[in-house]
C-alpha positions as CSV (number, residue, x, y, z in Angstrom):
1,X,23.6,-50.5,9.9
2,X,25.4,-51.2,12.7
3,X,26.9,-50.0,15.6
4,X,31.0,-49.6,15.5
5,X,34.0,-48.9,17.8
6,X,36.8,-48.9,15.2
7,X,36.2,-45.9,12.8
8,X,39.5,-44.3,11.5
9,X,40.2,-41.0,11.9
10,X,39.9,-40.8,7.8
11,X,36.3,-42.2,8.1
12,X,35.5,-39.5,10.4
13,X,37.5,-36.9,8.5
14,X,35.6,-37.8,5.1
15,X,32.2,-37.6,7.5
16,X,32.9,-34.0,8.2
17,X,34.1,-33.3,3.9
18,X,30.5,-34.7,2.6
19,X,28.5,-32.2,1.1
20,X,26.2,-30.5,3.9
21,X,22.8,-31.5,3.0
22,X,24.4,-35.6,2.3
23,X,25.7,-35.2,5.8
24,X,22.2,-34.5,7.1
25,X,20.7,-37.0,5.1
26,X,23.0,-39.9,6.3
27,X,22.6,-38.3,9.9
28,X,18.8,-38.7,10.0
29,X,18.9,-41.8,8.4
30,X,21.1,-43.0,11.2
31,X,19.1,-41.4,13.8
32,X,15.4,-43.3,12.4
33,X,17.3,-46.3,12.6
34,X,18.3,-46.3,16.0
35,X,16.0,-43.8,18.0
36,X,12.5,-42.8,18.5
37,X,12.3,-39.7,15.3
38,X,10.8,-36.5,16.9
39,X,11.1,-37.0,20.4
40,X,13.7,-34.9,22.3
41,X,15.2,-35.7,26.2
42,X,14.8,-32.8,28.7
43,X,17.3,-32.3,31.2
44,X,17.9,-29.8,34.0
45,X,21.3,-28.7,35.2
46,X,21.6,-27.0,38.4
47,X,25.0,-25.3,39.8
48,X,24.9,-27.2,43.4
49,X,28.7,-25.1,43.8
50,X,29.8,-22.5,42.3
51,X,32.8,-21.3,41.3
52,X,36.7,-21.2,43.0
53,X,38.0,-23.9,41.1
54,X,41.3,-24.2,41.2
55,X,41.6,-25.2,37.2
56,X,42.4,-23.1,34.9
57,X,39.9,-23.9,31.7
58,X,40.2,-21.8,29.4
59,X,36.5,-21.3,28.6
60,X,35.3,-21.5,32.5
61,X,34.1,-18.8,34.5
62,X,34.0,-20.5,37.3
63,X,38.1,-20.7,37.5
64,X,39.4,-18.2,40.5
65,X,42.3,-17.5,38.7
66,X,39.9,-15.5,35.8
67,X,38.2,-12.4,37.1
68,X,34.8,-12.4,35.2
69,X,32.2,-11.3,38.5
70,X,31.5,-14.3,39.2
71,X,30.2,-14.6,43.2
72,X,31.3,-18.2,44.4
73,X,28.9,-19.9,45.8
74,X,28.9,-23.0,48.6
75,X,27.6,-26.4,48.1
76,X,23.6,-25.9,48.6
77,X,21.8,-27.4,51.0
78,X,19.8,-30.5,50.3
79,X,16.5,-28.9,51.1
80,X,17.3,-26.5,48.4
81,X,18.4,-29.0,45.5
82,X,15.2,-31.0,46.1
83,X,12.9,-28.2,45.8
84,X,14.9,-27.4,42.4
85,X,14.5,-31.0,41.4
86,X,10.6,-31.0,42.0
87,X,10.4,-28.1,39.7
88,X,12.4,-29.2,37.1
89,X,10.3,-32.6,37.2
90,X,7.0,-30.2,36.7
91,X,8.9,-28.6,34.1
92,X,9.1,-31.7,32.6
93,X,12.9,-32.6,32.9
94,X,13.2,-36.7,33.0
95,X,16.7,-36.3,34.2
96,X,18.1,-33.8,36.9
97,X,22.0,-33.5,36.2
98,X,24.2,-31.4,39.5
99,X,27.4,-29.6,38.6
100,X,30.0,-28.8,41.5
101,X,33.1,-26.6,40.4
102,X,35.6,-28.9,41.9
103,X,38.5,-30.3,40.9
104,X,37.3,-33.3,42.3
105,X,35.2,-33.7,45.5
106,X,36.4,-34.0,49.3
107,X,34.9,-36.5,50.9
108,X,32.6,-34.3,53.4
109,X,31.3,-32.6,50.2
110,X,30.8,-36.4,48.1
111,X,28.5,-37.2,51.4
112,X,26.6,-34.3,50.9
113,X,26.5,-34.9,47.3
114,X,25.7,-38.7,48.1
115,X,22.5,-37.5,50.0
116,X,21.3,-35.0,47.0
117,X,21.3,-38.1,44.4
118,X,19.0,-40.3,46.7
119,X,17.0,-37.0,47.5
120,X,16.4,-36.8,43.6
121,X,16.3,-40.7,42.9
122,X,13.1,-40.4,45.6
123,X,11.2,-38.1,43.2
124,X,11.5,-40.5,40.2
125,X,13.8,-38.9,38.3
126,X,17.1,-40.2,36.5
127,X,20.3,-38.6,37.8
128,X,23.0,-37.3,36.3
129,X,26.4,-35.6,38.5
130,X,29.5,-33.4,37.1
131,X,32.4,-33.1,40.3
132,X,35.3,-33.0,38.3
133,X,37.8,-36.2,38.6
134,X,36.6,-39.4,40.5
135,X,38.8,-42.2,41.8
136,X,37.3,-45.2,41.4
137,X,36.5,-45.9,44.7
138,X,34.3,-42.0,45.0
139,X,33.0,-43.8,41.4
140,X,31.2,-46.4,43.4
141,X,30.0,-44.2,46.4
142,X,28.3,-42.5,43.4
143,X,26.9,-45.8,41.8
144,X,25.3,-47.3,45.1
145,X,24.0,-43.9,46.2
146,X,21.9,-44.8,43.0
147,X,23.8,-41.8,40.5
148,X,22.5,-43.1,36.7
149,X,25.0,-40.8,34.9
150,X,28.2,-39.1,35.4
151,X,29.2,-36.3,33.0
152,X,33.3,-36.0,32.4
153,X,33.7,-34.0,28.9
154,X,36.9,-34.9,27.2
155,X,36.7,-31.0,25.6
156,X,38.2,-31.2,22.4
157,X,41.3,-33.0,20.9
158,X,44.0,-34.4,23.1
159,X,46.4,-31.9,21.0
160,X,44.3,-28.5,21.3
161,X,43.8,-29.4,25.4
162,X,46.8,-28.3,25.8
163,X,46.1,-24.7,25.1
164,X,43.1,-24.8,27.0
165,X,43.6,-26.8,30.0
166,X,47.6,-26.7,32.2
167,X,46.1,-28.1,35.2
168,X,45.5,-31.4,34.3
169,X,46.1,-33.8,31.4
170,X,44.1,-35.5,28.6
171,X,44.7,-38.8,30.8
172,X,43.5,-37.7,33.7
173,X,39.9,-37.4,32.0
174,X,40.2,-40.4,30.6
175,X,40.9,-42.2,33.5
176,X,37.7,-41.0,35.2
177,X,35.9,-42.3,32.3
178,X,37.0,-45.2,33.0
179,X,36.6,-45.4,37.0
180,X,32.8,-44.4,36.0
181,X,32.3,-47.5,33.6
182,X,34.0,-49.8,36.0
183,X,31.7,-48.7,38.4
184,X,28.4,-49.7,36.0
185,X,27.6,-46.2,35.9
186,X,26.6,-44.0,32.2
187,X,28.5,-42.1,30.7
188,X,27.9,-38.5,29.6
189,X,30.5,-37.6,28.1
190,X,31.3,-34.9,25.3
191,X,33.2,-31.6,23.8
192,X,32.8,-27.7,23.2
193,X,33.4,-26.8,20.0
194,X,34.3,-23.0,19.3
195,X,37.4,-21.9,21.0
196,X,39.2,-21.7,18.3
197,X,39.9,-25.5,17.1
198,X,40.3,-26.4,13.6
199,X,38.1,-29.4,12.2
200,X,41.0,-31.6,12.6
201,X,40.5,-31.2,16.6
202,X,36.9,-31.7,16.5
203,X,37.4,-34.8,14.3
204,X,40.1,-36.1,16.1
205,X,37.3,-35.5,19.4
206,X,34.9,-37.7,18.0
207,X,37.2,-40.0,17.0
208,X,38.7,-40.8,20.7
209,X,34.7,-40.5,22.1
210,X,33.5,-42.9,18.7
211,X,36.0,-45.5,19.6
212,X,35.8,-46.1,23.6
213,X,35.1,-50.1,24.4
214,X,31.3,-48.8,24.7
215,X,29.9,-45.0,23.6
216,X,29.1,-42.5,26.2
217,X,25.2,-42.6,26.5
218,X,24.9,-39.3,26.3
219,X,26.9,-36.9,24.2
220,X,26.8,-33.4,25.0
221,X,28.0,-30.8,22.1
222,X,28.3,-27.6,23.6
223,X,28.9,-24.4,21.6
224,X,31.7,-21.8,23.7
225,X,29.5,-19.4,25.0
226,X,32.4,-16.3,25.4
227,X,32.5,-15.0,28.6
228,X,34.4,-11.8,29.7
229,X,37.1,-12.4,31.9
230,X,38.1,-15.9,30.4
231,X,40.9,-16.3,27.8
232,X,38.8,-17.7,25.2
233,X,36.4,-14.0,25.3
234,X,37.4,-12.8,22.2
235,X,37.3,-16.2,19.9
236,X,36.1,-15.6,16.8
237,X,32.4,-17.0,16.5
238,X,32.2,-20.6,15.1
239,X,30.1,-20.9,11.6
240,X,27.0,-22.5,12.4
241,X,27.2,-25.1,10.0
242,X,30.3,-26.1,11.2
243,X,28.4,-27.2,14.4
244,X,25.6,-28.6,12.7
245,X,28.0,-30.6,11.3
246,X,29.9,-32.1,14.7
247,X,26.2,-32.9,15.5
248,X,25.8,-34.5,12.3
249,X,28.8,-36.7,12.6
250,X,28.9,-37.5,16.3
251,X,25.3,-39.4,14.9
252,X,26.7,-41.2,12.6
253,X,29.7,-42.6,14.4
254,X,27.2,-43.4,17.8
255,X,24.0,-43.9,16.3
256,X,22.6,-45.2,19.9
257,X,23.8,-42.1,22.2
258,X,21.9,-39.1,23.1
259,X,23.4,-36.4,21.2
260,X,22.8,-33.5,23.4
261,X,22.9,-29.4,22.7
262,X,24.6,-27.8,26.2
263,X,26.0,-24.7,26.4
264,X,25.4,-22.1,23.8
265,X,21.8,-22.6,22.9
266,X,20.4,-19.1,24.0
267,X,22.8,-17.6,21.0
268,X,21.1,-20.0,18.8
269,X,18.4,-19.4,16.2
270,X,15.3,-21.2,16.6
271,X,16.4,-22.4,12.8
272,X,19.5,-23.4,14.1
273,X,18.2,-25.7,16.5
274,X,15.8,-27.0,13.7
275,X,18.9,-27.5,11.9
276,X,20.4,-30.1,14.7
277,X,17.3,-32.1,15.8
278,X,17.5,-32.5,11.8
279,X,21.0,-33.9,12.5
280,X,20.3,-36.4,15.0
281,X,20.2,-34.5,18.0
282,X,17.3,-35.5,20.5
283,X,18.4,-33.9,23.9
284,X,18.6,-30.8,25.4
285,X,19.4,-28.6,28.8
286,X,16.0,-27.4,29.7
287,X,15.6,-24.3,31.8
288,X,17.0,-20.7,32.2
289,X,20.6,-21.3,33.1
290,X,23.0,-23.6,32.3
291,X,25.6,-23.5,35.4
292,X,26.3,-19.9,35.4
293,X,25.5,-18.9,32.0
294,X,22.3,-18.4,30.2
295,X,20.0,-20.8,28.4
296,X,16.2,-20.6,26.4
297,X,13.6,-20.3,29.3
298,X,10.9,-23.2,29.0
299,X,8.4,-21.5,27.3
300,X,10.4,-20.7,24.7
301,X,11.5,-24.3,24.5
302,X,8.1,-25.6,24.4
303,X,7.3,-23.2,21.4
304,X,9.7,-24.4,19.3
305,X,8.5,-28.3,20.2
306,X,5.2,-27.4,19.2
307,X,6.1,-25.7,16.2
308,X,8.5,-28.7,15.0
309,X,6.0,-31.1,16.6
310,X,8.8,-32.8,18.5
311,X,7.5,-34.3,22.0
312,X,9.1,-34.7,24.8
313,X,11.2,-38.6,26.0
314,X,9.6,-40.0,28.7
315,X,11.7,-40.7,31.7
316,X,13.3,-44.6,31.9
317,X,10.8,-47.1,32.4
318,X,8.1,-45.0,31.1
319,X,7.4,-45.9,27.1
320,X,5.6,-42.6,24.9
321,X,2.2,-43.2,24.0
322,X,1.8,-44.1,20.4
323,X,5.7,-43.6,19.7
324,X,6.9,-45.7,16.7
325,X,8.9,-49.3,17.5
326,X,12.8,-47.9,17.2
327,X,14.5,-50.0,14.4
328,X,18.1,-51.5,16.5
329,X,20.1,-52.7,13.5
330,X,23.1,-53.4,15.4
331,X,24.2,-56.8,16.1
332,X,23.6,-58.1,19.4
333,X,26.8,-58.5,20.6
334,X,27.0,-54.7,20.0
335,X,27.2,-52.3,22.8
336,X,24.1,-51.0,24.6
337,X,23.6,-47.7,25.4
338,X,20.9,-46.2,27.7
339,X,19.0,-42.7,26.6
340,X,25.0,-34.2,29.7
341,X,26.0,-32.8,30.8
């Protein structure tokens, strides 16, 4: 096995037609091969500002030009976003990730932001930012503040954006991408599957994210959660094998990546998820709200580990007790990729 940057779109395309349970099987035979089987990485998300973004996502609540209740909230203060960080650490989140509803960030609001990432770095914890576009030079405020990650989903298919996004284009993200990995930062970087796609979109996803000069580190599948006010409220519910399935192949295609489940998990069967981890997914959102909408409080969370004896990743640095040697196939000249938003 090793790790590639030059699938077709018919390679991935023929991933999606296997049979389900062949699909699974190669998945998790990927995934033993290149990660640590039955351990999962927590992170915690926290809104830092909320809402009156000028963009007009399809899927967002937090646009002001949708009406769905939402109450717009300021950047926090730094006191507050560290006490959130501490409890998400005793919560036992190895990453703390901070989402701003900008477009992209002013720069009174990046120093602010600047201050928050060394406030978390201090604590121990990995960091992980979502601020909407960066040029490159805010990219390297970000990196020498000591930022690990920066999350920039690419949503869905570069034709299908254009139903869902007018107020920017597919380049735009991609460009940010790029500022980010210039600037020898991670990259988080995923879709949302769900509003309406067909499979050729979330093929044709995969494909763009599966053959970047170096796979995001972490790739975030995130289910439309349907929220009233938006556009997308009324899409008609994805089949959940269908999204076991764009787990499934993002594995295969970047074996090294976290493959993360965002947004979308509280409507989620406890099988479900089983279903997933099964598929090569070994990351989650941990805590009771994701942003602004709703996600599995801890407890639960830490039910289902036991139950499925999955234990949690330790942070970076910090190597699980007893956890078996990962098998790295790859060849060395391959891309390395570290442990979304």
């Amino acid at each position: 096995m090793t790790v590639r940057n030059d699938w077709t779109l018919a390679e991935v395309k023929e991933l999606f037609a296997l049979p389900f349970m062949d699909l699974l099987f190669r998945a998790q035979s990927v995934h033993r091969c290149f990660q640590v089987p039955n351990t999962v990485q927590i992170s915690t998300l926290l809104s830092i500002k909320t809402g009156a973004c000028p963009e007009d996502c399809a899927y967002c609540p937090q646009s002001a030009r949708f009406d769905t209740g939402l109450e717009p909230q300021e950047l926090l203060e730094l006191k507050e976003v560290a006490v959130r960080a501490r409890a998400a650490k005793e919560s036992g989140a190895t990453r703390f990730c901070m989402g701003a509803a900008y477009r992209s960030p002013k720069p009174k609001d990046l120093r602010k932001v600047l201050a928050m990432i060394r406030e978390v770095k201090s604590l121990g914890m990995e960091t992980c930012a979502t601020l909407g576009m960066l040029t490159p030079e805010q990219a390297q405020e970000l990196k020498d503040a000591g930022l690990d990650y920066y999350n920039h989903n690419l949503d869905t298919s570069p034709q299908y954006y254009k139903k869902i996004i007018s107020t920017r284009i597919y380049q735009d993200r991609l460009d940010t991408l790029q500022a980010v990995r210039d600037a020898g930062m991670n990259v988080c970087c995923g879709g949302i599957v769900g509003m309406g796609e067909e499979a050729q979109d979330r093929a044709e996803l995969l494909h763009i994210l599966a053959t970047l000069p170096a796979h995001p580190e972490s790739v975030p599948i995130n289910q439309l959660v349907r929220v009233a006010g938006t556009p997308l409220e009324r899409a008609a519910a994805l089949d959940p094998f269908d999204f076991v399935r764009t787990v499934a192949v993002a594995r295969v295609l970047m074996p090294r990546c976290h493959v993360r489940l965002s947004a979308g998990r509280s409507e989620m069967s406890d099988e479900l998820q089983a279903l997933c981890f099964l598929a090569g997914a070994n990351s989650i959102f941990y805590g009771e709200k994701l942003l602004t909408t709703g996600n599995p409080d801890t407890a639960h969370d830490q039910s289902l580990f036991r139950r499925l004896k999955i234990a949690a990743e330790p942070g970076a640095g910090q190597p699980a007790a007893g956890a078996p040697a990962v098998r790295a196939f790859a060849a060395p000249h391959a891309e390395s990729n570290a442990a979304t938003v």
